[in-house]
C-alpha positions in Angstrom: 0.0 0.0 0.0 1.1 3.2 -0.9 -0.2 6.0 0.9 0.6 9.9 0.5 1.0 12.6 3.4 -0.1 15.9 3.2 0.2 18.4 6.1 -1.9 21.7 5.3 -4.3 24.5 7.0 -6.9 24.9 4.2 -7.8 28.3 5.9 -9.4 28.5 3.5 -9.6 25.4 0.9 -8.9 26.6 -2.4 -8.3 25.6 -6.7 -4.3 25.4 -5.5 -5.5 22.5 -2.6 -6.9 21.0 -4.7 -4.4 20.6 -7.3 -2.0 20.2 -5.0 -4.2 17.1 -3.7 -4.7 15.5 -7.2 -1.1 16.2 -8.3 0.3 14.3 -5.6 -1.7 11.7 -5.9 -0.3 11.5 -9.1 3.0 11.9 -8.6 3.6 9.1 -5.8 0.8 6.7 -7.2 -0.6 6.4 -3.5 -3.9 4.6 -2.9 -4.6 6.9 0.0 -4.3 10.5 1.1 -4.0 11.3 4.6 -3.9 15.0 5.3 -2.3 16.6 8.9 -4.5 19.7 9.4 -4.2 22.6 12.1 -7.1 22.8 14.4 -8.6 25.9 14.8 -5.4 28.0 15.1 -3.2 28.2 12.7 0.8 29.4 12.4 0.6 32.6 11.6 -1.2 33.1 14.7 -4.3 33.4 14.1 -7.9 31.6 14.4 -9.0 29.9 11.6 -11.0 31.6 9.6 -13.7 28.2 9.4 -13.7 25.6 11.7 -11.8 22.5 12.0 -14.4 20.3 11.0 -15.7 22.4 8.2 -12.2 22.4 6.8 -12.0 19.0 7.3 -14.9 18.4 5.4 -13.4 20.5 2.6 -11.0 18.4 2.4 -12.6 15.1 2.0 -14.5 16.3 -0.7 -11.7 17.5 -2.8 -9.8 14.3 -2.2 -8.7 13.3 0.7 -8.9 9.8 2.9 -8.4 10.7 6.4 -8.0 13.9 8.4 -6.1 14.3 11.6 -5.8 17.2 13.7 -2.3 18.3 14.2 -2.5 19.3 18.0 -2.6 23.3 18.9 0.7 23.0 20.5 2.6 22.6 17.1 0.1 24.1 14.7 0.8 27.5 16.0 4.0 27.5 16.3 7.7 28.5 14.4 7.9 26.7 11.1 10.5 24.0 13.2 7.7 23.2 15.3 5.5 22.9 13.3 6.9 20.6 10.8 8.5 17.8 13.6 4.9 17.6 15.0 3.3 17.2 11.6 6.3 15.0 10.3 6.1 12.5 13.8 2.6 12.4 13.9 3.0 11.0 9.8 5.6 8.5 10.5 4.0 7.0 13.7 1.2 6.0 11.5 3.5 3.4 10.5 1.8 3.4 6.8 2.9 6.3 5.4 5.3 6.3 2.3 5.2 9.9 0.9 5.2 13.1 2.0 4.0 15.3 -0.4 4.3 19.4 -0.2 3.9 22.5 -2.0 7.0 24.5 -3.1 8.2 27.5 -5.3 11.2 25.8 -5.8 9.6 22.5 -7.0 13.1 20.4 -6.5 13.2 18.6 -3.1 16.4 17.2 -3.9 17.6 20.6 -3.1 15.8 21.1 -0.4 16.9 18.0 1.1 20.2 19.0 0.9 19.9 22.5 2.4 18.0 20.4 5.3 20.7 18.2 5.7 23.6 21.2 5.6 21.3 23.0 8.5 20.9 19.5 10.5 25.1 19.4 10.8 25.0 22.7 11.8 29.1 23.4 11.1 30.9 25.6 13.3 31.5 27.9 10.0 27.5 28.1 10.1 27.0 28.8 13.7 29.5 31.4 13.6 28.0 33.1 10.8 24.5 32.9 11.9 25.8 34.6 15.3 27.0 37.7 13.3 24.2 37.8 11.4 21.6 38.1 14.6 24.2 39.9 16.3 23.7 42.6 13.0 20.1 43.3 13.5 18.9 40.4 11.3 15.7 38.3 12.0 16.6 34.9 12.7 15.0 33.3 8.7 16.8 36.0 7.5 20.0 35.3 9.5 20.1 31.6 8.9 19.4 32.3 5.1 22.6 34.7 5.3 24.9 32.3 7.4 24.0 29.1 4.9 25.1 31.3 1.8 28.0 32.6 3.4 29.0 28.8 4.5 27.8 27.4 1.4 28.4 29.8 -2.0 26.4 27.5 -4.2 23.5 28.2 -2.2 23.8 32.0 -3.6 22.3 30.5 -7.5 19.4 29.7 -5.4 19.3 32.6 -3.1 15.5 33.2 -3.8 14.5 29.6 -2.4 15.3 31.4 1.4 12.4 33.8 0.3 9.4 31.3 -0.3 7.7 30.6 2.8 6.4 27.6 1.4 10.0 26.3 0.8 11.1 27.8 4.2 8.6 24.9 5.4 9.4 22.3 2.9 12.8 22.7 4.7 11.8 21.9 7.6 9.5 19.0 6.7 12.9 17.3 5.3 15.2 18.5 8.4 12.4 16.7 10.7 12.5 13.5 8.1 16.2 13.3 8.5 16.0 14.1 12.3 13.5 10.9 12.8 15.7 8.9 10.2 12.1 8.1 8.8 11.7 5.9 5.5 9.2 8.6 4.8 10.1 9.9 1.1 9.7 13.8 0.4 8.1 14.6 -2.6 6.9 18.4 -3.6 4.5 19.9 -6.2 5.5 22.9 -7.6 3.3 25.9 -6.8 1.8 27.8 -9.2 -0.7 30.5 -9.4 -0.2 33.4 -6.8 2.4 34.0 -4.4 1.7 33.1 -0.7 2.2 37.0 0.4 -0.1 37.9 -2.9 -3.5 39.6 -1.7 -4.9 39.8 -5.2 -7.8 37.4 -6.5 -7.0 37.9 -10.3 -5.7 34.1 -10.8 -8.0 31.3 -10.6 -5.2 29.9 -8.5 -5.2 32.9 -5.8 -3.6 32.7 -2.7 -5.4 31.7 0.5 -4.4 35.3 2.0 -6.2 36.8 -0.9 -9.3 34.7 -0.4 -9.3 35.8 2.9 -9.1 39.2 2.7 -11.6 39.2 0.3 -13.9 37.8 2.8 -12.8 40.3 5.7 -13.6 43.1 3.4 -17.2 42.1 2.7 -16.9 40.9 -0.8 -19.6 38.4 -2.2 -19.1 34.6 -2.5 -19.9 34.7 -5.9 -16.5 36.7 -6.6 -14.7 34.5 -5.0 -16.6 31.0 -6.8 -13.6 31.2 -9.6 -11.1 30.8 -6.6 -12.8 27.7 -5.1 -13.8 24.1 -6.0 -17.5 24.2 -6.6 -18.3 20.9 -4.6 -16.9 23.1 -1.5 -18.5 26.6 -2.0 -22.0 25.5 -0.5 -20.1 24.7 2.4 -18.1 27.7 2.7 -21.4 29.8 2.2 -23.4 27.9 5.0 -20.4 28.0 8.0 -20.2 32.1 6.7 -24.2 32.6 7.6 -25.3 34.7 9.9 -21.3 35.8 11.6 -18.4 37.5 9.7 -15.2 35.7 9.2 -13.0 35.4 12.2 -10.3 36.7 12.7 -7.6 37.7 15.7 -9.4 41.3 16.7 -12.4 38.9 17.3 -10.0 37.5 20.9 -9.2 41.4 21.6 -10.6 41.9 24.6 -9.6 38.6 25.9 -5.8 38.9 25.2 -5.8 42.7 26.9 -7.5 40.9 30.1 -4.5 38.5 30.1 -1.5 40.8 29.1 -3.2 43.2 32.1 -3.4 41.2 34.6 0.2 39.2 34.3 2.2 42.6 33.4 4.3 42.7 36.8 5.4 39.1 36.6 6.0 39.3 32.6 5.3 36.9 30.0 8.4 34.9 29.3 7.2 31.9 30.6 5.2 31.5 27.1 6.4 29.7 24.3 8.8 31.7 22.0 8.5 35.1 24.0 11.7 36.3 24.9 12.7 39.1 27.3 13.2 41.6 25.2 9.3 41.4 23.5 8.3 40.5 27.1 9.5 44.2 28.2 7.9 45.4 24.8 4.5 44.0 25.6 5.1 45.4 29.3 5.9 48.9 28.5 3.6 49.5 25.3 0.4 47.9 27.1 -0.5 51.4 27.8 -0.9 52.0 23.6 -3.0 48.6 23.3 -6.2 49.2 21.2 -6.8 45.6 20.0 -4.8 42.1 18.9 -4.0 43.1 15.1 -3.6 46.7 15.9 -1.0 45.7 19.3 1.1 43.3 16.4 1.4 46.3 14.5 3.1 48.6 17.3 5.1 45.5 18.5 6.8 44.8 15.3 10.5 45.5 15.2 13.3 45.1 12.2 14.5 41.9 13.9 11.1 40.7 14.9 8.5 40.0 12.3 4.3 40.8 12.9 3.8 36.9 12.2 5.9 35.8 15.3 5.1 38.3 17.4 0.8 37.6 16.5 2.3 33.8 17.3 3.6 34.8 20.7 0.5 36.9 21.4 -2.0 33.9 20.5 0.4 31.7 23.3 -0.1 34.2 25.8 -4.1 34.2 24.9 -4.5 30.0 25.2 -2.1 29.8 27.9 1.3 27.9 25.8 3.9 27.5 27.8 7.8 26.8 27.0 7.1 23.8 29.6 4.6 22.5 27.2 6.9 22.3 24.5 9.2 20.5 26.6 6.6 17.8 27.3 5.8 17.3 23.8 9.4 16.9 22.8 9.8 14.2 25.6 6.5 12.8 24.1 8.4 12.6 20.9 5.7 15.2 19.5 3.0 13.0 18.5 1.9 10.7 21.2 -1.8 10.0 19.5 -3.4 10.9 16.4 -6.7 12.2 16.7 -9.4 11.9 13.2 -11.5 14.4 12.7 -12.9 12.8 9.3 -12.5 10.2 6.9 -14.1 8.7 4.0 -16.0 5.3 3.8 -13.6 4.1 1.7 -10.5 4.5 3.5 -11.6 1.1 5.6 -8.1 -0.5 4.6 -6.4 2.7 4.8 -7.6 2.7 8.8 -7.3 -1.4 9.2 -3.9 -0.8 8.1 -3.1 2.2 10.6 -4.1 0.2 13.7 -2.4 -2.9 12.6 0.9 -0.7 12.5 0.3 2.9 14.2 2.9 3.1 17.4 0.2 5.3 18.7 -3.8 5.2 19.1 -5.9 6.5 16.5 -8.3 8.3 18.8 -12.1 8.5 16.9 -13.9 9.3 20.2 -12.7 11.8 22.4 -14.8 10.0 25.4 -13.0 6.8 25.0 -9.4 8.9 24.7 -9.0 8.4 28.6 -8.6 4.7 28.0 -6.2 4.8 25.5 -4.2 7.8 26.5 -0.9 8.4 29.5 -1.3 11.2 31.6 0.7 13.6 29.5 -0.8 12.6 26.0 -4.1 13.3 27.7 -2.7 16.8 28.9 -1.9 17.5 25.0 -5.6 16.7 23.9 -6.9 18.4 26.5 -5.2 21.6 26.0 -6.9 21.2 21.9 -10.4 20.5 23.7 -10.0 23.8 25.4 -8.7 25.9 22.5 -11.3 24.6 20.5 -14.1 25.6 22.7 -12.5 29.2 23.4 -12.6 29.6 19.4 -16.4 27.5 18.9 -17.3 30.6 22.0 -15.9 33.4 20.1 -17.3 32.4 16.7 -21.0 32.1 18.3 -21.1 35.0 20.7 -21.5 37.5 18.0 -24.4 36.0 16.7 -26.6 34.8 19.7 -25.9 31.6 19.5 -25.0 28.8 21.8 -21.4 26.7 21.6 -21.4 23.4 20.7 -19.1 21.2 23.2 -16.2 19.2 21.0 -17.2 16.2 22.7 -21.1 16.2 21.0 -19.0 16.8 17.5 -19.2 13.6 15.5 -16.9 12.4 12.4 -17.2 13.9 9.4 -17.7 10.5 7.5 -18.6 10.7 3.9 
């Protein structure tokens, strides 16, 4: 059995998913998808803009066998994070041959490569990477720098170190290598708009641009072009009746938390450091709202993604210490389904005949299956979940719906 990985956000689901779903497919001759999806947070630091489920859904329709979450504690987090809890949660499946990603770069041979030379981590390299952070450089820009330096060939392919989605396609091969998994990384090439591209004038628009669209009140119907048909009822129905979420919606929440633990500081959450901790301290004063606070927090060395990341750890109460637990966990310790097709039945079979961890399809039986500290990590997605289900239904009168009464998606 072949079997293709995918880890994505579909925030939203869009034409470049699904291409990205059916090229795969093609390209490692898999008998089965399984897709890694964030939760209802996402890296950039953000809530979702439609819920878990929904994306979930999304995905099924366009393609895919099985969806797992990919637990809060990695999904919003630095690229690094990210990919080693996507990547272990893939191998522990113990079915999985390909890992299939989207790139600008479209060679992951390179990329390999570049993984590998970051993995060994020279002295030359560490050095470098030093000076560079030492200069004023942020650190994706200062390991970009240092690996050219270290490396001159790198400096024919200098604009691979500007992709995000090759940023990340890095990493997915650096945790590969780091697991010594027989997992094999394969990548489509992207095409269509950038990822940083706002505009909806390609059929194949980013998922920013879809996005923004949405914030700004445009119509559905402008945005059909931009989304597989099968999918735009469903996007229509989650939208009805409450306006896309976004981080201004958790405003008044984060300002309740940043007030009342300002004497002690905020270091104790993952990935702030001292110096944004005394940022966040002294310009609390200036604090009109989540987006607006990124904004004024931003610095040359410190980019408005990280710094929304550290404020959305600070919000659902991420600590360094629960990093540490998850590493000693090796990352995945479970792999929770939020949906999967009918006729993924040997796809599943074959996951519980060789999984190292439990497939969890009931969150009321997880107790059972589940050590102390794995049950911490679903616990903590339980709890996110519900803050973002409370947000989303607030505005609109309505009630919350607890993530224990949510069933499957099954189609």
């Amino acid at each position: 059995m072949r079997v293709n990985g995918i880890i994505a956000e579909y925030n939203p689901f869009h034409n470049g998913h699904e291409y990205h779903l059916e090229e795969s497919l093609r390209r490692t001759g898999a008998d089965f998808t399984i897709v890694v999806m964030s939760g209802n947070f996402v890296q950039r630091g953000a809530p979702a803009l439609l819920d878990k489920h929904i994306r979930a859904e999304m995905a099924l329709r366009c393609g895919a066998d099985l969806v797992l979450e990919l637990p809060v504690l990695y999904a919003s987090s630095s690229a690094e994070y990210f990919a080693a809890g996507a990547a272990a949660l893939l191998d522990k499946l113990g079915v999985v041959t390909h890992l299939c990603f989207g790139s600008e770069s479209g060679d992951a041979l390179l990329l390999l490569k570049i993984a590998a030379l970051l993995l060994d981590e020279s002295g030359a390299y560490r050095s470098a990477l030093r000076n560079f952070l030492r200069c004023g450089y942020s650190y994706p820009n200062a390991r970009a720098e240092a690996l050219m330096q270290c490396y001159p060939f790198l400096e024919a392919h200098r604009e691979i170190f500007a992709s995000p989605n090759n940023i990340l396609g890095i990493e997915y091969c650096k945790a590969l290598l780091r697991r010594r998994s027989a997992i094999t990384p394969e990548t489509v090439t992207r095409i269509g708009s950038g990822y940083h591209d706002s505009r909806t004038s390609s059929r194949f628009c980013s998922a920013l641009a879809i996005r923004q669209a949405l914030y700004a009140g445009n119509a559905l119907e402008q945005l059909g072009p931009h989304i597989p048909a099968q999918i735009l009822p469903l996007l229509s129905s989650s939208l009805s009746g409450r306006p896309p979420l976004r981080p201004d919606v958790f405003s008044h929440i984060l300002y309740y938390k940043l007030f009342i633990e300002k004497e002690q500081g905020y270091e104790k959450y993952l990935d702030v450091s001292a110096d944004l901790s005394n940022r966040i301290r002294n310009l609390l004063g200036k604090y009109t709202g989540f987006e607006a606070f990124c904004d004024l927090l931003k610095t040359k060395d410190m980019t408005y993604t990280r710094i929304s990341r550290c404020l959305l750890h600070i919000l659902l109460d991420i600590w360094n210490s629960h990093m540490e637990q998850g590493q000693e966990m090796d990352y995945a310790p479970y792999a929770r389904a939020l949906g999967f097709r009918k006729s993924a039945a040997p796809l599943l079979r074959a996951i519980k005949k060789h999984a190292s961890i439990p497939l969890i399809t009931k969150l009321a039986d997880a107790e059972n299956s589940l050590s102390d500290e794995a049950l911490r990590l679903l616990k903590q997605d339980i709890r996110c979940s519900e803050l973002y289900r409370g947000a989303a239904a607030i505005p609109s009168g309505k009630t919350t719906q607890s993530e224990y009464s949510i069933p499957l998606v099954i189609l």
